[in-house]
LUMKOL-718767 format. One line per field, with one value per residue (C-alpha): x, y, z; residue number from 1; residue in three letters. Coordinates in steps of 0.1 Angstrom, whole numbers. Example, Ala and Ser with C-alpha at 12.3 -4.5 7.8 and 13.67 -1.06 7.14 Angstrom:
x <- [123,137]
y <- [-45,-11]
z <- [78,71]
k <- [1,2]
r <- [ALA,SER]
END
This chain:
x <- [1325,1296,1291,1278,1245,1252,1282,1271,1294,1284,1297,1307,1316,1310,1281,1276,1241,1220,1195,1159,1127,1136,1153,1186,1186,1208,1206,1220,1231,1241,1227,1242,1265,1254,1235,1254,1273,1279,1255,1222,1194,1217,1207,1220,1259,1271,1282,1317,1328,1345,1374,1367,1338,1311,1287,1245,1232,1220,1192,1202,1179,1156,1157,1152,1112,1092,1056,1032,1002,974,983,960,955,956,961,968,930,926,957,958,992,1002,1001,1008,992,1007,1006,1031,1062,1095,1119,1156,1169,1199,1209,1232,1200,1200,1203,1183,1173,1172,1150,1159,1141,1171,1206,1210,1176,1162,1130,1104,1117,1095,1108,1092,1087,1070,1042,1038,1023,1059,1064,1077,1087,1114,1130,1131,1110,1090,1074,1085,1085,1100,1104,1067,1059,1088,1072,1037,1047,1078,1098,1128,1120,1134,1129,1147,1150,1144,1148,1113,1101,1120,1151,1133,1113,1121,1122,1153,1158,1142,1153,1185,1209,1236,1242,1214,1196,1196,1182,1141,1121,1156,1137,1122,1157,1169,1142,1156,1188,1174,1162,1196,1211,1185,1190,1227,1231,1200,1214,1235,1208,1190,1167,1160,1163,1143,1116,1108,1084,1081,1056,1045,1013,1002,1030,1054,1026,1027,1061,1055,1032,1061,1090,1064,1078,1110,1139,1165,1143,1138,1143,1147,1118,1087,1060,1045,1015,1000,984,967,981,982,998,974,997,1020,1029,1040,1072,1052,1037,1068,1092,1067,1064,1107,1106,1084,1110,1139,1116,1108,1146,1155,1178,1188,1198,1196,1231,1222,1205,1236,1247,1215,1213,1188,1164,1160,1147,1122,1118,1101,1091,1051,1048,1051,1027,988,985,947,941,920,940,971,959,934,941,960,972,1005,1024,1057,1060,1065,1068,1066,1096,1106,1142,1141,1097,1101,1060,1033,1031,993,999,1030,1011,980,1006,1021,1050,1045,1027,1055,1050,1018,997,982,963,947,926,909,871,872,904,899,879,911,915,885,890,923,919,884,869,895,886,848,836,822,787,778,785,822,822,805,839,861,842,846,883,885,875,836,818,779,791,756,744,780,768,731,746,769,738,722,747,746,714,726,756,772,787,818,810,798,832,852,835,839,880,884,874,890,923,921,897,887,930,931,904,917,954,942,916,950,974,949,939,972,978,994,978,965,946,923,913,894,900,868,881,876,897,891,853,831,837,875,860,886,906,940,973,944,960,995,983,973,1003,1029,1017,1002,968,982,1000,971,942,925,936,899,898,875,901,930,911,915,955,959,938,956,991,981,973,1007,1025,1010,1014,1050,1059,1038,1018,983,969,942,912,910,925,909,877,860,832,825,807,827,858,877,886,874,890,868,833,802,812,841,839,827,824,844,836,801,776,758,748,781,808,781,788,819,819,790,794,769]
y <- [527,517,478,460,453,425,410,386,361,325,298,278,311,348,354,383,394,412,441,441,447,470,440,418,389,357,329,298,288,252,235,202,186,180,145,129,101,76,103,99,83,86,113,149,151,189,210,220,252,280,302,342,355,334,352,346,368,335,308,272,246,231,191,166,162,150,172,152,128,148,180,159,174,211,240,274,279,262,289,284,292,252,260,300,324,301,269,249,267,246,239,235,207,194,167,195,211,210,252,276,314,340,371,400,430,444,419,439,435,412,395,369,341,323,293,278,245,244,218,198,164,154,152,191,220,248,270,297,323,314,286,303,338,348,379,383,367,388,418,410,399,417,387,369,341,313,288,256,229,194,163,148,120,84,103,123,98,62,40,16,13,-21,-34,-26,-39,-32,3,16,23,57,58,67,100,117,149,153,146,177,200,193,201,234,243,234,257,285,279,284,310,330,358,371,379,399,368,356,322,326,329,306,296,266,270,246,244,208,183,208,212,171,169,199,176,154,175,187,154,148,141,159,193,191,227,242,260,279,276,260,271,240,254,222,198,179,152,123,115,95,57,23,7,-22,1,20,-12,-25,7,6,-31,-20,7,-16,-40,-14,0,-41,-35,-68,-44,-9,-2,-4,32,46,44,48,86,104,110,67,69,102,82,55,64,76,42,27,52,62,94,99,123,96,66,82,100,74,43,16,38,48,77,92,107,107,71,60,44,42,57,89,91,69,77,83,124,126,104,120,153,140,130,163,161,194,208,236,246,272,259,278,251,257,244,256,255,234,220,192,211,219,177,176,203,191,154,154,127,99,122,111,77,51,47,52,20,30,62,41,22,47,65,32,32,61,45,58,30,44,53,54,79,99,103,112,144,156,153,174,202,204,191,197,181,157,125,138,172,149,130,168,172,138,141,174,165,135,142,181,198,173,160,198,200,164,178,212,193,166,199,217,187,180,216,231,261,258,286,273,288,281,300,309,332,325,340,323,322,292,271,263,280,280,255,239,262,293,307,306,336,358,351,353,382,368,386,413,389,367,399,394,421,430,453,422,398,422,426,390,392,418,398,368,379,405,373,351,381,382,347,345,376,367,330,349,350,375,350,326,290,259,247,217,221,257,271,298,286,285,324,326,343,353,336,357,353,360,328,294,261,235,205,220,206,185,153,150,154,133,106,107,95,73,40,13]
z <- [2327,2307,2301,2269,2271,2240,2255,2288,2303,2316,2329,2298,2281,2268,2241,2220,2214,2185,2198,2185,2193,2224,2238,2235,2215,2224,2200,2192,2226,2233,2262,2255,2231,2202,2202,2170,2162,2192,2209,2189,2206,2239,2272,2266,2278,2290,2264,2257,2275,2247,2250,2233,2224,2204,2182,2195,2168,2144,2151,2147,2130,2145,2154,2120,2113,2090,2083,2105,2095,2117,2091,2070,2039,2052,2030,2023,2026,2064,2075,2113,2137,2131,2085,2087,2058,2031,2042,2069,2070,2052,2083,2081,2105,2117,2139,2156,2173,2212,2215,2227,2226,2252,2248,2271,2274,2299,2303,2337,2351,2370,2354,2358,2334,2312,2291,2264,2251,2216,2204,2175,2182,2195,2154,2141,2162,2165,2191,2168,2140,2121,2147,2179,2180,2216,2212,2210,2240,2260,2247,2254,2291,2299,2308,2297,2274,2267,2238,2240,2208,2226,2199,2181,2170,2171,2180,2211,2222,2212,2242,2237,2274,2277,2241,2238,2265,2281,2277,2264,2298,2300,2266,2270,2269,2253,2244,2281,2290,2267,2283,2318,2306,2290,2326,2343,2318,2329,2368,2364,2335,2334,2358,2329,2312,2333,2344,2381,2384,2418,2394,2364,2350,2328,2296,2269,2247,2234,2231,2249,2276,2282,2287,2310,2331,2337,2345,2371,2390,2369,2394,2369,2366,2406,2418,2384,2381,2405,2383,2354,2323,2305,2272,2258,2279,2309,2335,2317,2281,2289,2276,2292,2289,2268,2239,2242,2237,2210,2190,2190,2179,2146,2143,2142,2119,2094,2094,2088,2117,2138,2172,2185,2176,2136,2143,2146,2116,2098,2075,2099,2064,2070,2108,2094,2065,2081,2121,2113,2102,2140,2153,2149,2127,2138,2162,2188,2185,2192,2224,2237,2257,2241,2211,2200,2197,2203,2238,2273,2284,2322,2324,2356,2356,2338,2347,2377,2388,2366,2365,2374,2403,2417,2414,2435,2461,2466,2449,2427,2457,2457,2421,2414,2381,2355,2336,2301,2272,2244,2239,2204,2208,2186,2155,2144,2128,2120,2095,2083,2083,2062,2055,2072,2103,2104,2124,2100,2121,2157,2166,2160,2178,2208,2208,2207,2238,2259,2248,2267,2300,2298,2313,2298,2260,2254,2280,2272,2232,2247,2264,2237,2214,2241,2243,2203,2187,2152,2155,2133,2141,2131,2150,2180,2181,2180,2214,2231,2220,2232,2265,2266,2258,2266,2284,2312,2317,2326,2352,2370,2370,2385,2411,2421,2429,2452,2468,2477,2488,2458,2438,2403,2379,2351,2319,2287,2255,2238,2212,2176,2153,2122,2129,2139,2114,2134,2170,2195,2179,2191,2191,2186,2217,2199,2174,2206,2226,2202,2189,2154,2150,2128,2103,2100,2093,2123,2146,2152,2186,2203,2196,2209,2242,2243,2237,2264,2290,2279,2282,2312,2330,2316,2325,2364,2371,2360,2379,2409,2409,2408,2372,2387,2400,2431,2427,2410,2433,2413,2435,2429,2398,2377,2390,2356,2336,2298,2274,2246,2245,2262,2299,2322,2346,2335,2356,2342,2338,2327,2356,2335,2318,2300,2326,2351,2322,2319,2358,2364,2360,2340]
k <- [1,2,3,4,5,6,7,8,9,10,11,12,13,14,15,16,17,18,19,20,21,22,23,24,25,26,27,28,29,30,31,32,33,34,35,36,37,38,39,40,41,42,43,44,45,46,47,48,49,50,51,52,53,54,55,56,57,58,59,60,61,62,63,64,65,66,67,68,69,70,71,72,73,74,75,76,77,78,79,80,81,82,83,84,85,86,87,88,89,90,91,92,93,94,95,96,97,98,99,100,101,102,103,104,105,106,107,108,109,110,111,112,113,114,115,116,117,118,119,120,121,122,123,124,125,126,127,128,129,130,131,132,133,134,135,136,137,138,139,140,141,142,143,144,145,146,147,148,149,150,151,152,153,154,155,156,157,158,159,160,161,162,163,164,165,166,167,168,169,170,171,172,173,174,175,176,177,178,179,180,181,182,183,184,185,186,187,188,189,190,191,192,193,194,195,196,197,198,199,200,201,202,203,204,205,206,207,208,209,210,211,212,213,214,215,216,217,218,219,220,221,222,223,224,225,226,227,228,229,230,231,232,233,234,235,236,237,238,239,240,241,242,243,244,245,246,247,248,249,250,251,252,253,254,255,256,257,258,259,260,261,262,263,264,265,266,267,268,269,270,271,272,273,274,275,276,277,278,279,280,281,282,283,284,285,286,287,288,289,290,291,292,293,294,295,296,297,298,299,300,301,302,303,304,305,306,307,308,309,310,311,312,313,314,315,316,317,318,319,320,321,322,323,324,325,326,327,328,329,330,331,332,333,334,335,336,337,338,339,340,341,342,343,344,345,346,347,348,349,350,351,352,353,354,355,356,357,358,359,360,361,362,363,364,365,366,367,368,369,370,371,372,373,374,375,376,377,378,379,380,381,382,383,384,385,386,387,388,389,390,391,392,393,394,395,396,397,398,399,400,401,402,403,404,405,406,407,408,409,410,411,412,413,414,415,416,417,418,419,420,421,422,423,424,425,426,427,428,429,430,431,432,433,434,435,436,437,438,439,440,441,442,443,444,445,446,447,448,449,450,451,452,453,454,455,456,457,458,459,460,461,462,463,464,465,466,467,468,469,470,471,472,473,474,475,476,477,478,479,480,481,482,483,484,485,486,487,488,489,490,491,492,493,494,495,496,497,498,499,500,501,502,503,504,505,506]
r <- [UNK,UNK,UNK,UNK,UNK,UNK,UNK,UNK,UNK,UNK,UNK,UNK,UNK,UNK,UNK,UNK,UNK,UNK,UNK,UNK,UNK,UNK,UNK,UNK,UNK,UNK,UNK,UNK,UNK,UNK,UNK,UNK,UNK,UNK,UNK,UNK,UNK,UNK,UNK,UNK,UNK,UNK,UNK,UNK,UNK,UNK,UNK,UNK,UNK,UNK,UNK,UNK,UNK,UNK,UNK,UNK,UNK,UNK,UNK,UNK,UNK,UNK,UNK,UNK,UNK,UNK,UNK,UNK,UNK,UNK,UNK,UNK,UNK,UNK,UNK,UNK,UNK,UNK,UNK,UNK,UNK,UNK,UNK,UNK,UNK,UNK,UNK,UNK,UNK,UNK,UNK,UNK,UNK,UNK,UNK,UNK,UNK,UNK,UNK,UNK,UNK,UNK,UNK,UNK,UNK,UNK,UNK,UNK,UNK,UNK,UNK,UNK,UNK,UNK,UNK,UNK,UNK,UNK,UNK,UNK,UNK,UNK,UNK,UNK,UNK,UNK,UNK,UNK,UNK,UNK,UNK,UNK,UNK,UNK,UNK,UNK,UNK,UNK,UNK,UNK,UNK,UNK,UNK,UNK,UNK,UNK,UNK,UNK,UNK,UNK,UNK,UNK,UNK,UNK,UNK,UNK,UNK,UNK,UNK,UNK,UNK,UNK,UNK,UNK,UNK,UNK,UNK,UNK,UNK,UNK,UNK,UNK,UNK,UNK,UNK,UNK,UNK,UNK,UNK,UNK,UNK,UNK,UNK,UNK,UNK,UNK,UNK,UNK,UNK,UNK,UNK,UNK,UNK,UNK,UNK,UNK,UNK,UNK,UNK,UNK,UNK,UNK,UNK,UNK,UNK,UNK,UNK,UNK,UNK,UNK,UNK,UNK,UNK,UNK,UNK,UNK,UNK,UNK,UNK,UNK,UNK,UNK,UNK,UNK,UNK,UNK,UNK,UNK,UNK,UNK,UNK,UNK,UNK,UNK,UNK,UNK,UNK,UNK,UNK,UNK,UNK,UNK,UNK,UNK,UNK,UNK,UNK,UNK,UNK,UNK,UNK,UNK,UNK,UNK,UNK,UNK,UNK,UNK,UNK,UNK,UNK,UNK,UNK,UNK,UNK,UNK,UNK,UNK,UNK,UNK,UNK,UNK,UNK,UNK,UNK,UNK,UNK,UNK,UNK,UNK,UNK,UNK,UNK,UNK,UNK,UNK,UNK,UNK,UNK,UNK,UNK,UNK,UNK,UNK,UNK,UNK,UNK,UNK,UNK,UNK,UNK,UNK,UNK,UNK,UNK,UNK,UNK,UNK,UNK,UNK,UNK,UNK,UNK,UNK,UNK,UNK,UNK,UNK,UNK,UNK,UNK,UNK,UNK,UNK,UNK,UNK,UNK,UNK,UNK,UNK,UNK,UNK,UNK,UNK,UNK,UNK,UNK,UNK,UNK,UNK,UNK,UNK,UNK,UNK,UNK,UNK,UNK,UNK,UNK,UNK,UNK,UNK,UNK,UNK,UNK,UNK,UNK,UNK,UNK,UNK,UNK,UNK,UNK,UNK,UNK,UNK,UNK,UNK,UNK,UNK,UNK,UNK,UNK,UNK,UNK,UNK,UNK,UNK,UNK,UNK,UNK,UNK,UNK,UNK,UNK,UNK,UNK,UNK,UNK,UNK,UNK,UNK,UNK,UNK,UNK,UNK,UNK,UNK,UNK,UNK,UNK,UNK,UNK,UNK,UNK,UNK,UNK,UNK,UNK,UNK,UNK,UNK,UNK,UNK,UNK,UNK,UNK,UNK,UNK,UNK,UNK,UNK,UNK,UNK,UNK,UNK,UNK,UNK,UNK,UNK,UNK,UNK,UNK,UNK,UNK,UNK,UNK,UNK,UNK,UNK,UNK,UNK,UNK,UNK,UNK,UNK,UNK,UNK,UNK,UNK,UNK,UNK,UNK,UNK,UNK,UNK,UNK,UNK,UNK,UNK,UNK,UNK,UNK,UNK,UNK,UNK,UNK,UNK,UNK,UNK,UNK,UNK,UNK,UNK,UNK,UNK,UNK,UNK,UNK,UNK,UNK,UNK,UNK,UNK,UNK,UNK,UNK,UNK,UNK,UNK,UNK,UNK,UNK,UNK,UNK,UNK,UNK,UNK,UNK,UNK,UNK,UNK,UNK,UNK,UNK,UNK]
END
């Protein structure tokens, strides 16, 4: 007797799938009830298990979201995978979000799962077309994917643990809290749908790649999945319980709210309304010490150690590492943000460098103006931010889990696919992995050489842990893969006056 391959059955119920794209598509799965009501701004609860057969042939909106201050003034005419061909894409929300999407290119198989958180400056994002396109990525790596909706903003990641009282303790890094979920729901479902839930691999590219950094070390997303790809992210974002606690005391301020429990009763268009008002919008201040942003907070309970330190202990020794940035990250706001994006004088950009911990500012601006002798001040602080908060986070966090005895893989992207006037910008890698090239007019045969060896390598590591080159060795040159640019293997950091710089003290 021949089964269904649309029709699977899990543990909280049967789903009926849609084919497409060679594949079965399941969508609109809840993980968790939905976080309304008495539940907003409180950790994910179970969801509801279902009698029959319930239809997972439509998406469900994605979390409420307000278009985010670092889109600056972007354009149809800067169209990058973060604004699309016409401009950033108009999303449908709903405080109902917490589902997610499985992608199977066989419900009876047994594949390497890869699920997927998305990015979006902890501000925007969706699980699902056109932000997300899973099926792409399943296709171009032959895995089941997964793409979970985790809550944004103030209503993901407002810290109310230490201001609220009694019963509000559990209430800090909510969307982190939804992710961990997600994965609990792969570990115990995924079988159905042709998954192995020996073999998981958990995936995220900027914000979604920081909050990957934690659940590396998350008590609830222990033994939930094998292995982990940072795209654009890292182990070193993460905020105290003082900035946290002060950013949600502005919150309440602006809202006029006397306690925590106003918020829920506020229309969720007044928290959006008002929550980029209690957080930096540029690019540096939010990511640099002593900024503010939404995000993962170290809180003690939910984070109980800081994710970079738990890693150089050992305690994501067991999970293999695939740990990558993009050449330019940072050229991308630079672009978009104009003329707010540029530093005043040098004297400003000298502060912001010894913001970031750099001890010889001085000496640090000396060997970016080395490396690019043309550059502007603007261009020169593009450089010292993508290291900062990108490129360098990703070398530290790959150098901690070897040297505790895990295994971690490095890359840079290099490829340029709107020229050099963006380079290898942040979320570049999103048009090459989600199979964009095409829709965009740049499906050029160099840059889909760069897709195949891209996704060939995704698709190894998932299946197997090896990417295709040796593990991370700080101390050996050409111990990172490129992807695009003129050369294979690169050394990163670069073995010169910059990264010694960014070390040296006075």
């Amino acid at each position: 007797m021949m089964t269904d391959p649309c029709l699977v059955h899990t543990p909280t119920g049967t789903l009926r799938g849609n084919p497409r794209d060679g594949g079965v598509l399941f969508a609109g799965i809840p993980f968790a009830a939905p976080p309304v009501g008495p539940l907003r701004l409180r950790p994910p609860r179970p969801a509801r298990p279902w009698s029959g057969v319930r239809d997972a042939t439509e998406f469900r909106a994605a979390p409420p979201q307000r278009a985010p201050a670092l889109m600056g003034t972007a354009t149809a005419a800067t169209s990058t995978p973060l604004t699309g061909p016409a401009g950033p894409p108009k999303i449908d929300y709903d405080e109902d979000c917490l589902y997610l999407n499985v992608w199977t290119p066989d419900p009876t198989g047994r594949r390497p799962v890869i699920v997927w958180f998305y990015g979006g400056g902890f501000d925007v994002g969706s699980a699902a077309p056109p932000m997300t396109d899973g099926a792409a990525l399943s296709r171009l790596t032959g895995a089941v994917v997964v793409t979970a909706n985790y809550r944004l903003g103030a209503l993901g990641f407002l810290h109310l643990a230490d201001l609220g009282g009694p019963g509000w303790e559990g209430s800090s890094n909510l969307g982190l809290q939804d992710q961990a979920m997600a994965l609990r729901w792969v570990r115990d479902s995924i079988a159905a749908f042709g998954g192995d839930p020996g073999n998981v691999t958990a995936a995220g590219e900027s914000a979604g790649a920081f909050c990957v950094g934690a659940l590396l070390t998350m008590p609830a997303a222990a033994g939930t999945f094998d292995r982990a790809i940072l795209s654009s992210g890292s182990t070193a974002r993460i905020f105290d319980t003082a900035t946290a606690t002060a950013i949600a005391a502005d919150l309440l301020a602006a809202l006029d709210l006397k306690s925590v429990d106003g918020l829920l009763d506020l229309p969720v268009e007044r928290i959006l309304d008002v929550q980029s008002s209690v957080v930096d919008s540029d690019i540096g201040r939010r990511n640099l010490p002593g900024g503010r942003s939404w995000g993962v907070v170290h809180d003690g309970a939910v984070v109980p150690r800081h994710p970079h330190q738990a890693v150089t202990d050992g305690a994501a020794a067991g999970i293999g590492l695939l740990v990558g940035a993009n050449r330019d990250e940072v050229r991308l706001f630079q672009v978009m943000q104009g003329a707010a994006y540029q530093p005043a004088d040098e004297a400003a950009l000298l502060a912001e460098i010894r913001r970031a911990g750099v001890a010889a500012p001085e000496r640090l601006l000396a060997g970016y103006r080395h490396r690019a002798p043309n550059a502007s001040l603007a261009d020169l602080r593009t450089l010292f931010l993508t290291d900062a908060v990108y490129r360098l986070p990703a070398s530290r966090l790959a150098a901690a889990q070897t040297a505790a005895g895990g295994r971690a893989h490095t890359y840079l992207f290099a490829a340029e696919p709107f020229g050099t006037e963006l380079g290898a910008f942040h979320a570049a890698d999103l048009l090459f992995l989600f199979d964009g090239l095409e829709r965009f007019g740049k499906a050029t045969p160099e840059l889909v050489e760069v897709q195949q060896d891209l996704t060939r390598a995704w698709a190894l590591f998932a299946a197997t842990g090896d990417p295709g080159w040796p593990v991370y060795d700080p101390a050996a040159s050409a111990n990172t893969r490129q992807f695009g640019g003129d050369a294979d293997g690169i050394t990163e950091p670069p073995d010169d006056d910059v990264t010694s710089a960014w070390t040296s003290p006075a």
